[in-house]
C-alpha positions as CSV (number, residue, x, y, z in Angstrom):
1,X,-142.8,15.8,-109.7
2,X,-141.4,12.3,-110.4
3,X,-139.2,12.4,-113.7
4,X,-138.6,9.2,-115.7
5,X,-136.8,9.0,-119.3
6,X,-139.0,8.4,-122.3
7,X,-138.6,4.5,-123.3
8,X,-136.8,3.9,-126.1
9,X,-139.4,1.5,-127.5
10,X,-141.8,4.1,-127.1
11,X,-139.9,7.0,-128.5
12,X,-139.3,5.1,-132.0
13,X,-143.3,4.6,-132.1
14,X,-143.9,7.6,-131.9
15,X,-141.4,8.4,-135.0
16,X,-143.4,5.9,-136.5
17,X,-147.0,7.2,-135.8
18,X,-145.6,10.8,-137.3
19,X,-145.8,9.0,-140.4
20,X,-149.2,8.6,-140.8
21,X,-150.8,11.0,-138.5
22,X,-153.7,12.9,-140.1
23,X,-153.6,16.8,-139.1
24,X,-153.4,17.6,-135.8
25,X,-156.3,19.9,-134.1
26,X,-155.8,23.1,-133.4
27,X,-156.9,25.6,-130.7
28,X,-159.3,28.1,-130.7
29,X,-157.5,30.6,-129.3
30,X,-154.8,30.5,-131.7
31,X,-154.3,34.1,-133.1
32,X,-152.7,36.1,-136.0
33,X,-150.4,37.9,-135.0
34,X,-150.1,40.2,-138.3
35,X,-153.9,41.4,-138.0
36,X,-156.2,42.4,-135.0
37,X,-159.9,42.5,-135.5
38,X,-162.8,44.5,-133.4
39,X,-166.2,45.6,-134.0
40,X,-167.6,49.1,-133.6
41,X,-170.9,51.1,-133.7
42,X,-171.5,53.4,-136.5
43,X,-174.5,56.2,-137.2
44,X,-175.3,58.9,-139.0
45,X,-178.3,61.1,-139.7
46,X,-180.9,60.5,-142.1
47,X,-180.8,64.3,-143.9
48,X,-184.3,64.0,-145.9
49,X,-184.3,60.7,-147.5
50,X,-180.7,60.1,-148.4
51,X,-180.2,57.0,-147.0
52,X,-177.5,56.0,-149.1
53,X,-175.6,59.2,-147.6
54,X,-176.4,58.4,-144.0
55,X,-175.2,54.8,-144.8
56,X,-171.9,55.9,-145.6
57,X,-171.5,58.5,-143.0
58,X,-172.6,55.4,-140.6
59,X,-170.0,53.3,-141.6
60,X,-167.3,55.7,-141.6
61,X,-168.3,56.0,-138.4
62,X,-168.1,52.6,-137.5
63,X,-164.9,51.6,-139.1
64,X,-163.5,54.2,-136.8
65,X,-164.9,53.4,-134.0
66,X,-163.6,49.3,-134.9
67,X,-160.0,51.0,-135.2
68,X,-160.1,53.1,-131.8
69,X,-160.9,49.8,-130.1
70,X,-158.2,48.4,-132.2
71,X,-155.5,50.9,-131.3
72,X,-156.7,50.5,-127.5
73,X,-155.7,46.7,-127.3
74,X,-152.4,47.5,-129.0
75,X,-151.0,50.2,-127.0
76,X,-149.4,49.2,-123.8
77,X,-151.4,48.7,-120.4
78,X,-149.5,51.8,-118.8
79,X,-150.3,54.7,-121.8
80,X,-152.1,57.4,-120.0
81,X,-155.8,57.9,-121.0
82,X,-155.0,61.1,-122.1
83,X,-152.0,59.4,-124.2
84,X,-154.2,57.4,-126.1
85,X,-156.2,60.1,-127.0
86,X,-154.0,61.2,-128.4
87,X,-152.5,58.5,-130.2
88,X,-156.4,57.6,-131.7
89,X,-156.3,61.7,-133.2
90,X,-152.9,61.0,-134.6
91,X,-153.7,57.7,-136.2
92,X,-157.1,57.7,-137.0
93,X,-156.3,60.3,-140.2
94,X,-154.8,57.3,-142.0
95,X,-157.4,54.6,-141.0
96,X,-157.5,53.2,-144.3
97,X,-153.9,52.6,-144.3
98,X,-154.3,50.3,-142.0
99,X,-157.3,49.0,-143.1
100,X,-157.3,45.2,-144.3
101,X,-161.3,44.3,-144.6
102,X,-164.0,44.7,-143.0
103,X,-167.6,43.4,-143.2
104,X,-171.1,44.8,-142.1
105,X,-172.5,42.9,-138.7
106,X,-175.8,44.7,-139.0
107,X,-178.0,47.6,-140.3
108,X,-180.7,49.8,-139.5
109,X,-182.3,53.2,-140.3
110,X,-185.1,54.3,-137.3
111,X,-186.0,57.5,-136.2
112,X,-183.8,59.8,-138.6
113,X,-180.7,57.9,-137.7
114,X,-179.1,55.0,-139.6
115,X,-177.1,53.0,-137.3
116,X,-174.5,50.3,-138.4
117,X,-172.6,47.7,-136.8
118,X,-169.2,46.6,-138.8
119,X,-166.5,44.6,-138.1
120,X,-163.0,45.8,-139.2
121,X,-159.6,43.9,-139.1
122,X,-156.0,46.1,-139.7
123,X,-152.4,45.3,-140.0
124,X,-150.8,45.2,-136.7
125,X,-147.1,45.8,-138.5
126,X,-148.6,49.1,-140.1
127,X,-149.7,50.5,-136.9
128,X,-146.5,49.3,-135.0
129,X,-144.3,51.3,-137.5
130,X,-146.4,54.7,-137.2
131,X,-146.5,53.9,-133.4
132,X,-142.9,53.7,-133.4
133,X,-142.5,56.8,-135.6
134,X,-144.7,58.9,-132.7
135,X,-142.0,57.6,-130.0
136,X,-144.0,54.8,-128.4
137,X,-142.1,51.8,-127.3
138,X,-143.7,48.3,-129.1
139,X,-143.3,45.4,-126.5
140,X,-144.1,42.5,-128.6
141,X,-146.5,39.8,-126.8
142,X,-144.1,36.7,-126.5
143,X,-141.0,37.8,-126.7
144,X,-139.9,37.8,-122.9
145,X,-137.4,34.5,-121.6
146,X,-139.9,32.1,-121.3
147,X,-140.2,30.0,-118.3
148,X,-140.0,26.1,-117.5
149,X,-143.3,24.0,-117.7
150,X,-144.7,20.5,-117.2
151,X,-148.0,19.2,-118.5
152,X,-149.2,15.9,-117.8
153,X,-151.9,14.6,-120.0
154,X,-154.1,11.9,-118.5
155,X,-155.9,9.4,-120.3
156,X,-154.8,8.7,-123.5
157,X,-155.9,5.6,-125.2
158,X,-153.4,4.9,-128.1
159,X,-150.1,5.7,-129.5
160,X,-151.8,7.9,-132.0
161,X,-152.7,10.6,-129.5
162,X,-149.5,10.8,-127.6
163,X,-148.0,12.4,-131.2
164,X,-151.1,14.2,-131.8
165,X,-151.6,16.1,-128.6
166,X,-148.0,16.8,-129.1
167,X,-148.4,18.4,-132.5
168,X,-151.6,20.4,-130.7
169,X,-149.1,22.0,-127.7
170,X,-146.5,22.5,-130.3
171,X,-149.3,24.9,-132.4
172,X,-150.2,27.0,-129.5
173,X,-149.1,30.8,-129.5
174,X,-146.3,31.6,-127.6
175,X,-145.0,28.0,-127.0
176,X,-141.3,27.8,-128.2
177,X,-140.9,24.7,-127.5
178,X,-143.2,21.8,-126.5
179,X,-141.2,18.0,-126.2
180,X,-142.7,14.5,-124.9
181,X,-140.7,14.1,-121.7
182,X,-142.4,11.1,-120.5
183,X,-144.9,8.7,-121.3
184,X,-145.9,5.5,-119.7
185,X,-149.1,3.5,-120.0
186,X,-152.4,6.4,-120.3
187,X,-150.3,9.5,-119.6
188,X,-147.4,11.3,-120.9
189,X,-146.0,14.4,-119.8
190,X,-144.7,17.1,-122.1
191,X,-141.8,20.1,-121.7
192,X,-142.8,23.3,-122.9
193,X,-141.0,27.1,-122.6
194,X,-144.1,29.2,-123.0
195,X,-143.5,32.8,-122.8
196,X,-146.7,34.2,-121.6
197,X,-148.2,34.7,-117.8
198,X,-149.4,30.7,-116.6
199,X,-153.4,32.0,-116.9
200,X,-152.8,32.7,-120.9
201,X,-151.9,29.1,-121.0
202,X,-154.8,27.5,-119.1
203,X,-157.0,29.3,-121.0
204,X,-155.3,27.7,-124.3
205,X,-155.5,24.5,-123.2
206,X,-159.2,24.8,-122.0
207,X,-160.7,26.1,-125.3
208,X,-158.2,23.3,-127.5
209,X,-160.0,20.3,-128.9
210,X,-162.1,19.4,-132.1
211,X,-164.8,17.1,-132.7
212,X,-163.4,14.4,-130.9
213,X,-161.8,15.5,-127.7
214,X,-161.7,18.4,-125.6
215,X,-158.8,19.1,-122.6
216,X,-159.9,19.9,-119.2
217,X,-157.3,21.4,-116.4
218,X,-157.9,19.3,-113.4
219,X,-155.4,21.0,-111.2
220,X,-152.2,23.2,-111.0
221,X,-148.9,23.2,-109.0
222,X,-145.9,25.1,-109.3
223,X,-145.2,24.7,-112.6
224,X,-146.9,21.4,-113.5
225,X,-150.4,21.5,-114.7
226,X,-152.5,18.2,-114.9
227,X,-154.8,17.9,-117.8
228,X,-157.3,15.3,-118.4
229,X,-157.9,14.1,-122.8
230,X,-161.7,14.0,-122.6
231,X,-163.3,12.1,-126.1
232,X,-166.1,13.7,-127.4
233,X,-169.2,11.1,-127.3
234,X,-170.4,10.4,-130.8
């Protein structure tokens, strides 16, 4: 890839621009790292016409149901089957521990049976600790050496969107770093150290943009991806 300084001229605009920049957009895929969130299917019997009872019994159901798929997404890709079983009949006692909110999808009584759809979210720290406590290694997501990576940004109209798109790579989970390394006339190029696998990334950058732009990967070599600014069409 051929490497050129960023201008002087253009580096002190864009120290300028940073001035006066309105918010930067932010990625959809941008995640909390202190909460997980998952959905799960609760129901219950309908014993004579206690619906309130079958209600409750479906959205205990549910709620546990949310945090088994919870658990599953937390513990690492190698845990045995039977080892999460485990884990779930272990953890599952103190749901409400872990339990930050939670909101009904959906609900419906039919046939004798009240079923429920709810969506929980719980505190990844609290789960991590108790996980810790049974003797289960945490690998934290993004905390590996992070590798090397070039992104070159194609057509970009203004000064104002070189700092912007900046500010957007800079906001993405599991960058550590993200710098301008070049720019010249509709492109610049940006140095990041991202610590996740190359696909995570590409992913990112697909689903980043707002109401007026969107990024699309145009192609991907060694370690420089080419990305194209696409405007949104008013």
């Amino acid at each position: 890839m051929r490497i050129r300084r960023l201008l002087p001229d253009a580096a002190v605009a864009l120290v300028l621009m940073a001035l006066v920049l309105p918010a930067p957009a932010y990625c959809a895929e941008q995640a909390d790292r202190e909460r997980i969130t998952a959905e799960g299917e609760g129901e219950a019997e309908i014993r004579g016409q206690d619906l309130s009872r079958a209600r409750r019994e479906a959205l205990e159901d549910g709620l546990r149901k949310a945090f088994e798929n919870a658990v599953v997404e937390i513990l690492p890709l190698g845990h045995s089957l039977a080892g999460r079983q485990d884990v779930l009949d272990q953890l599952t006692p103190s749901l409400k521990r872990y339990l930050l909110q939670y909101r009904v999808l959906s609900e419906m009584p039919a046939l004798q049976v009240f079923f429920l759809n709810v969506e929980a979210t719980f505190s990844v720290p609290l789960i991590r600790e108790d996980l810790v406590k049974m003797g289960i290694a945490w690998t934290e997501e993004g905390t590996g050496e992070p590798i090397e990576l070039f992104v070159r940004i194609e057509g970009i109209s203004s000064f104002l969107w070189y700092q912007r798109l900046l500010q957007v790579f800079q906001k993405m989970p599991h960058v550590r770093t993200a710098t301008t390394f070049e720019v010249f006339g509709t492109a610049m190029v940006l140095r990041l150290e991202y610590e996740r696998d190359l696909d995570d990334l590409l992913d990112m950058i697909s689903s980043c943009g707002s109401e007026e732009f969107s990024l699309r990967v145009d192609q991907v070599e060694d370690r420089e991806i080419k990305v194209s600014l696409v405007p949104m069409s008013n």
